[in-house]
N, C-alpha and C positions, 0 to 999 in steps of 0.2 A: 833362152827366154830373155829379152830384152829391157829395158829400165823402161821404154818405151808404152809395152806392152801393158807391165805393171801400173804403170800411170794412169792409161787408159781403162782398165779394169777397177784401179781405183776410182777414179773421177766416175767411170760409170756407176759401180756399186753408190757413191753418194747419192747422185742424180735418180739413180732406180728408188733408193731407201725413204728420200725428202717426197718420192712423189707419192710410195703408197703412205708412207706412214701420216702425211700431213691428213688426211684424209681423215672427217670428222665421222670418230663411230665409240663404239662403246668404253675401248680401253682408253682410247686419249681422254674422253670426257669423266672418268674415273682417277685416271692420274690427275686431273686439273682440280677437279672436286676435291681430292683427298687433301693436296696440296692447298688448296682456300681453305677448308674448314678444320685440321687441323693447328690445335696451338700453337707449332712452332714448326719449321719446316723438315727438320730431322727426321719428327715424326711421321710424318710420310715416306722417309725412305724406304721402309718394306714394299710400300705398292710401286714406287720408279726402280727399286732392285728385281721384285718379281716379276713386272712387264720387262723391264729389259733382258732376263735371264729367260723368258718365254719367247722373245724374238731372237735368239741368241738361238734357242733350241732349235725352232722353227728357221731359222735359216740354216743352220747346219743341216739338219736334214736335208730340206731344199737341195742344197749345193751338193749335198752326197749323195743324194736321189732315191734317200730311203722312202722318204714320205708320197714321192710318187708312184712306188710299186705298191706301198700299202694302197694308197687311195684306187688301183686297179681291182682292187679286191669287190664286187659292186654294192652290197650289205656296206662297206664302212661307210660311202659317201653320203647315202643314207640316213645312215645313222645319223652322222655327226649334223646335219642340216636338222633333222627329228631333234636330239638331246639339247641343240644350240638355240633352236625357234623356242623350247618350252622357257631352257636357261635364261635367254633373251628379255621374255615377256615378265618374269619374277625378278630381273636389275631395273627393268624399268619401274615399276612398282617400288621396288626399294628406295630409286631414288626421289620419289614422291614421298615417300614417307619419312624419311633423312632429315634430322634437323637441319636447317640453311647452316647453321655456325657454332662451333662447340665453344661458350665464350670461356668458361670455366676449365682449365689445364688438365682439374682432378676427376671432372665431370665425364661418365661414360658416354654422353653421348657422341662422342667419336670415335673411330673403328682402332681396335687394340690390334696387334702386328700380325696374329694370328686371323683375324675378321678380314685386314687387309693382303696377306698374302693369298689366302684362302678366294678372296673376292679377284683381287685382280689376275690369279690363276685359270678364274674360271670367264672373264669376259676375255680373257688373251688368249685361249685356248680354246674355249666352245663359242670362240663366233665363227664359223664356218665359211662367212667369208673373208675373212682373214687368210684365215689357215689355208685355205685356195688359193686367194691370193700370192701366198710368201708361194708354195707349190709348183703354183703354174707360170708365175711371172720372172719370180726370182730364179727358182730348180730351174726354169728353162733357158734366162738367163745365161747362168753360170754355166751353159753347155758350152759355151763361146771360148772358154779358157779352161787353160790346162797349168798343174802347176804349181809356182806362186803367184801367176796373174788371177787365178782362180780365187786363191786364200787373197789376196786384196781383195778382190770386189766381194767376196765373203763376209772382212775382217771391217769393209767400208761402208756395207751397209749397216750390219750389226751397233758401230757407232754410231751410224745418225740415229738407232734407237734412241740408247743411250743417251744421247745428249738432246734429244726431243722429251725424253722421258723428266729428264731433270730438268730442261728449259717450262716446261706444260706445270712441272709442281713447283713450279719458281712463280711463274706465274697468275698462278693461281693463289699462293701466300702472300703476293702482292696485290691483288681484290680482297683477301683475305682482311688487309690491314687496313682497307679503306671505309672511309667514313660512314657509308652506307652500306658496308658490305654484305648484315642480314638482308635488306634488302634486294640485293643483285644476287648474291648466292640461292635464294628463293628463287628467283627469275631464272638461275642456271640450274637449278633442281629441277624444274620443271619442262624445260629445254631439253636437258639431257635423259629424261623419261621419253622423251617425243623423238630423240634421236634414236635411243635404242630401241624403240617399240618402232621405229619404219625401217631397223636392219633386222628387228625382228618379222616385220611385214612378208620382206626379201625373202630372208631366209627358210621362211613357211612356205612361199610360194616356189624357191627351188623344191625343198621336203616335197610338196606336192606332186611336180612336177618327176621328181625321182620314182614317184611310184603310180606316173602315167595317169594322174586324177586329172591332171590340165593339160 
């Protein structure tokens, strides 16, 4: 195996990672949100550890090719399109009803580590097309390399999570601290209801589709 190889599979995994992951859908607009509206940016760590730890998983599998023999199974695909359209439709609703901005530190209305692990668990994981996504783009990917060219484009995608994850609640504490920012976080609550409710759309119309109705 060559340095060569390894570079290549590195630089690739980046290049693969920045393109799905830029891609605006429920869990980025969750970490940005979390990251605007709470008090301080720490507190958002649970949701940029638990989305990066759910891409972490979700590529490992990928690359090991576990998650493609489950999904052969024809009941899972299913499923997970079913369980993720309903999930879909009740975050977007949530984020309607989400204060814009938690002004007060002691004040509940922003989500406690358990509200946010538990939340960004479940749009990282039951959005279905995500989970495809890492499956079929990445798993297929990684068929290209053997190895430790392998574990680079593995090790290089998983980072760009990471450091999207922390860049998106960095960013968002920075609207966060701006002058108008009940303002504009109101406008990104509303935003981010209308993005998840047309991945919700998607994903209903795959469900459908899985069970031959379109």
């Amino acid at each position: 195996m060559t340095g060569g190889a390894v570079l290549a599979a590195t630089v690739h995994g980046v290049l693969l990672g920045v393109g799905l992951i830029a891609a605006l859908g429920p869990q980025n607009v969750f970490v940005f949100q979390q990251g605007a509206v709470q008090p301080r940016l720490r507190r958002a760590l649970p949701t940029v550890a638990t989305a990066g730890l759910a891409d972490t998983g979700l590529v490992a599998l990928a690359v090991l090719g576990v998650s493609v023999v489950v999904l052969r199974v024809p009941w899972v695909e299913t499923a997970l399109f079913g369980v993720g359209t309903a999930f879909l439709v009740v975050v977007g609703y949530s984020f309607l009803r989400w204060p814009a901005l938690a002004v007060d530190p002691g004040t509940e209305a922003h989500l406690g580590v358990r509200e946010q692990v538990a939340f960004t668990a479940g749009v990282s994981l039951l959005n279905p097309h995500a989970v495809l996504d890492t499956v079929g783009v990445i798993g297929t990917s990684a068929l290209a390399y053997d190895g430790r060219a392998r574990l680079a484009f593995a090790a290089a995608t998983i980072a760009v999570s990471w450091t999207w994850f922390g860049g998106l609640a960095t960013a968002g504490r920075i609207l966060g601290d701006a002058d108008d920012a009940e303002r504009y976080l109101g406008r990104l609550n509303a935003a981010a209801a209308l993005v998840v409710w047309a991945v919700a759309a998607y994903t209903g119309w795959r469900f459908l589709a899985t069970l031959g109705a379109v």
